[in-house]
C-alpha positions in Angstrom: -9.9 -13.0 -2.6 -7.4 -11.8 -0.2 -8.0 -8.6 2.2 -5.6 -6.5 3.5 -5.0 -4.4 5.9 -2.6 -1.0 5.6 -1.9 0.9 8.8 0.1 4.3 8.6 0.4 3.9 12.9 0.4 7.8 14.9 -1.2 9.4 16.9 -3.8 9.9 14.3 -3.2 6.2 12.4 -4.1 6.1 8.6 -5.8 2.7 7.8 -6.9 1.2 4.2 -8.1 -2.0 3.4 -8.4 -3.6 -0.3 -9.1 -7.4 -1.8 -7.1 -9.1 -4.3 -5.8 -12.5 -6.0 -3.7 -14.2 -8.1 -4.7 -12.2 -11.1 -6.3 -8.7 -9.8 -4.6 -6.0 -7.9 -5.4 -4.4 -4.8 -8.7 -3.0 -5.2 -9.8 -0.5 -3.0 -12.7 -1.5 -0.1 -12.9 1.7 2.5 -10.1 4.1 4.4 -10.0 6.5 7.1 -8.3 7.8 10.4 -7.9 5.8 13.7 -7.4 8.5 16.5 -6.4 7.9 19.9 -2.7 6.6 19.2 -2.3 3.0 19.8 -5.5 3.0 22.5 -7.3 3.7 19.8 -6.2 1.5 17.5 -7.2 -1.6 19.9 -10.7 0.0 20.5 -11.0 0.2 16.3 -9.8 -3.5 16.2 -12.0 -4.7 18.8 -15.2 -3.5 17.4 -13.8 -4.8 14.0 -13.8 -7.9 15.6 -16.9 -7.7 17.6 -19.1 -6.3 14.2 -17.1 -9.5 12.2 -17.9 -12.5 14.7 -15.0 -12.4 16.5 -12.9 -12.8 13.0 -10.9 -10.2 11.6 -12.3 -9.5 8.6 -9.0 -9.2 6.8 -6.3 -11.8 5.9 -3.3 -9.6 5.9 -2.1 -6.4 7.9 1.0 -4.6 7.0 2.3 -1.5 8.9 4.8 1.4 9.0 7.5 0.4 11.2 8.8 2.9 14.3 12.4 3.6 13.6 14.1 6.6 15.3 16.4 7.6 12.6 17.6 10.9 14.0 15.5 13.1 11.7 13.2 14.5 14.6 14.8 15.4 17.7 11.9 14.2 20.3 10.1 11.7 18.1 6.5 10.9 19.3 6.8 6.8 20.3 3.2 6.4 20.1 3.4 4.7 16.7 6.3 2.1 18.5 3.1 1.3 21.0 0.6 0.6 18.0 3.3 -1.7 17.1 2.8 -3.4 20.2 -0.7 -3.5 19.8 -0.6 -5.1 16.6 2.0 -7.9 17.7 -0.6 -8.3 20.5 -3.4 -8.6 18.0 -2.1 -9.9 14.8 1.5 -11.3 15.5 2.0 -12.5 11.6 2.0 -8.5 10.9 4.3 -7.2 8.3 6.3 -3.9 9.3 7.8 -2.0 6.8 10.2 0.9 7.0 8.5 4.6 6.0 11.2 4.0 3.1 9.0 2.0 1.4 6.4 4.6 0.5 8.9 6.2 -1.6 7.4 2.8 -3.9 4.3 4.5 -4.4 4.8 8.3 -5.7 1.8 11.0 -5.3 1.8 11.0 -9.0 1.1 6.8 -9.5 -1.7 7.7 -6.7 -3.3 10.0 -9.0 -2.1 8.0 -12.1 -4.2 4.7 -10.6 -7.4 7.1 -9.4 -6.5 6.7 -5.8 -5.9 10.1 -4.9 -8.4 10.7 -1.7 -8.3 14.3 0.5 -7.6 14.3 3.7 -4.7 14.3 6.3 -2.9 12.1 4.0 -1.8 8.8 7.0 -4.9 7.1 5.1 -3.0 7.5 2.0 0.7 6.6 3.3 -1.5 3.2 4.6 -2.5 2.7 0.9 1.3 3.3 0.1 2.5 0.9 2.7 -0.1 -2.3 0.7 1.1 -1.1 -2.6 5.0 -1.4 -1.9 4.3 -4.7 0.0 2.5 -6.6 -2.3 4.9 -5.3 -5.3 8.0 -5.9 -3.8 6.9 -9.4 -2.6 6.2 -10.3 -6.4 2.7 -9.7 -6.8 2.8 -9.4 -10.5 -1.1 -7.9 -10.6 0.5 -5.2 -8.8 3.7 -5.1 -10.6 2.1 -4.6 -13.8 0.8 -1.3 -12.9 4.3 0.0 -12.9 5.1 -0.9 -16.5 4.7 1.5 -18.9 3.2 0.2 -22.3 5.5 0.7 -25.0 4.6 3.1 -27.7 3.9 1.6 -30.5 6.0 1.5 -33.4 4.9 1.2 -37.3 7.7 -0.5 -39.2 8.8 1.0 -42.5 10.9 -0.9 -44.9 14.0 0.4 -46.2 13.7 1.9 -49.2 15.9 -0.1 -52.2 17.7 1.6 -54.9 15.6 1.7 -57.9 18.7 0.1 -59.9 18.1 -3.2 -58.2 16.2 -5.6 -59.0 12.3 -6.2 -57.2 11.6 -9.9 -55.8 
């Protein structure tokens, strides 16, 4: 089994971790809120670590990405210092853009029985594992997108009564 790490980074930072393999998606192991900003975040990691042995007990870590884009005025950086915190901590980190919770709707939340309450950065973290493992191909993950078909009963054309039966 593999375990992964979601961050949602902030001020308040949204975190999720799940396990999964070759043949299972992501399934859910604990979430919550980090708060603090990006001191916070290293005081959460470090007694991670020190409760784990020194290890991180998780094998991947993917995070939201700080990218001004123009759509707030005075953006708060704090989430661009987690991101320095994490390339401190866990340089093979995977940042995403927010774009890429756009993967995983409220709807497919609630559809999968992943719907928690709260502030909702603990949920953008699950987002931010769903998107990454199904856009690198994990087909476990994948498969919860397809729809199965309805099924259809096939009825034979009926023959005209003037010709003749087999």
């Amino acid at each position: 089994m593999t375990v992964i790490l979601g961050l949602d980074p902030g001020l308040s930072t949204g975190y999720s971790i799940w396990h999964y393999d070759a043949i299972t998606p992501p399934q859910h192991i604990e979430h919550g809120t980090i708060k603090g900003g990006h001191r916070g975040l290293a005081e959460w990691w470090k007694a991670r670590l020190e409760a784990n042995v020194g290890a991180p007990p998780w094998d991947e870590v993917v995070s939201e990405s700080f990218i001004p884009d123009g759509r707030t005025p005075f953006p708060e950086i704090d989430p661009l210092r987690s991101e320095g915190v994490l390339y401190a901590l866990w340089p093979e980190t995977v940042f995403q853009r927010n774009l890429y919770k756009a993967h995983v709707t409220d709807e497919k939340i609630k559809e999968l029985g992943l719907w928690w309450p709260g502030g909702g950065h603990d949920r953008d973290s699950l987002r931010h594992v769903f998107a990454y493992l199904k856009t690198r191909g994990h087909i476990p993950t994948q498969m919860l997108w397809k729809r199965p078909r309805p099924a259809t009963e096939f009825v034979p054309a009926a023959r005209p009564s003037s010709e003749p039966g087999f």
